[in-house]
N, C-alpha and C positions, 0 to 999 in steps of 0.2 A: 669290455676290454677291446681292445683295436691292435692289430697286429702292422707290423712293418710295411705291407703291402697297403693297408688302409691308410697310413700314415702318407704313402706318395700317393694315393687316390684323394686325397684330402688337400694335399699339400696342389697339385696340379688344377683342380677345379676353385679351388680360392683365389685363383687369378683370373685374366681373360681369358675366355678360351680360342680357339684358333679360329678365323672365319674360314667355313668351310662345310660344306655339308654334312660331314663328318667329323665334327672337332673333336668326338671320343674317340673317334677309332685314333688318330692321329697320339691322345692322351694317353692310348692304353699300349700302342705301339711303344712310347718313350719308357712304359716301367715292366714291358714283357708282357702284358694281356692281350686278349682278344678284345675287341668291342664290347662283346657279350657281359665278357668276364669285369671289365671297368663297369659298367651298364648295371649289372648285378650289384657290387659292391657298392656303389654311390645308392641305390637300394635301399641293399642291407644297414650299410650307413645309418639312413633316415630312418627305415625300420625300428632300430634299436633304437632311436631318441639320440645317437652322436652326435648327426646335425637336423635341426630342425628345418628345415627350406632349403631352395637351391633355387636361385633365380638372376634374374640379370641386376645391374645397378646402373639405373638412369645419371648422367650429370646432369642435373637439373638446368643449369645455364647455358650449358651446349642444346638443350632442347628449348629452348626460352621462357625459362624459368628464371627470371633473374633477378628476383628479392625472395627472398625467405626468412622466417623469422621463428623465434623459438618464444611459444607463447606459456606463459607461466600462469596458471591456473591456481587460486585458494579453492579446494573442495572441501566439506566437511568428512569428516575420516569415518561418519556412517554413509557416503554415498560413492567414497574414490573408486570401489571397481562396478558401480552401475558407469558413473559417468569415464573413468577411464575408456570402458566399452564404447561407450556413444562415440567419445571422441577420435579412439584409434579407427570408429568405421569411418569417418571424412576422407573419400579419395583423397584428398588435398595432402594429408596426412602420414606422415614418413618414420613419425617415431614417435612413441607417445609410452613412458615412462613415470613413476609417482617417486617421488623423492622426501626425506626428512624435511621440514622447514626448519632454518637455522639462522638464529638471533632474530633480529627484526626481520628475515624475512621470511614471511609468513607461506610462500606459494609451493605447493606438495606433488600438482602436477604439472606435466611438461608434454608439449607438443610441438613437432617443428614441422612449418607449414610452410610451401612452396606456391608461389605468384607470379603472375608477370611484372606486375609493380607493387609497390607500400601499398597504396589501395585496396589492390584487390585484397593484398595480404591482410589489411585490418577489416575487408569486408568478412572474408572464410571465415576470421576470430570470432566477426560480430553474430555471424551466424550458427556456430558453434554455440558460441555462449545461449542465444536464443532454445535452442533445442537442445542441449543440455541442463539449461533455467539456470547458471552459472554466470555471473557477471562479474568477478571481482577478480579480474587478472591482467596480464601485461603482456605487451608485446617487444621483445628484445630483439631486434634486427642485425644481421652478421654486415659487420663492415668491411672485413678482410679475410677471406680463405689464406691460411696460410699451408695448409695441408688436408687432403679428404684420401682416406686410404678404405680399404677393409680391412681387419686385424687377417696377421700372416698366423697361423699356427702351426706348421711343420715348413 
């Protein structure tokens, strides 16, 4: 259970935090804490399983990253969490998820992988696929960001 105070500790570190050597003390100033006291709860947080991580998020194209692609994988449903594993350890690799196949199409898992160009991007896939021993998938390329957020929850 999370109480009112976890909910603005929650709610303030789901955004950017402040540049500043102190971006907690500043966070825990705005909802009445100490450093300590914000510091602890972001913790306790994690502790209990509320959130699991707490890390930065890269724009990929501001860092020059500027193809990425979401590669759709057929695994057989006796191997999806060996090779899920393989594939989510790919530095390259930002999210990697198994999904129902639906009508004709057949692909169960999902990776989205980040490049400097379409090349390198089909090369990370070709190599993925090598050391997972997986070769029957797709590469579906983003043509237009229309929105990248992090989900807000308080």
């Amino acid at each position: 259970m999370i109480d009112k105070i976890d909910k603005k500790v929650i709610s303030l570190i789901q955004g950017d935090l402040p540049v500043d050597p102190r971006p907690f003390a500043i966070l825990a100033d705005q909802i009445g804490l100490t450093e300590a006291q914000f510091i602890e709860r972001i913790k306790d947080l994690k502790e209990r399983g509320i959130i699991r991580r707490f890390g930065a998020t890269l724009r990929h194209q501001e860092a020059g990253f500027s193809s990425n692609a979401m590669v759709a994988w057929v695994v057989p449903d006796q191997r999806i969490d060996e090779v899920g594993k393989i594939l989510a350890n790919f530095r390259e690799v930002t999210h990697c998820y198994q999904r129902r196949p639906q009508g004709d199409w057949p692909y169960n898992l999902y990776t989205m992988i980040h490049g400097s160009n379409r090349d390198q991007c089909f090369d990370i896939a070709a190599r993925m696929s090598r050391f997972a021993g997986i070769d029957h998938y797709k590469l579906l390329f983003s043509k237009k960001e229309f929105r990248k957020t992090s989900m807000e929850y308080f």
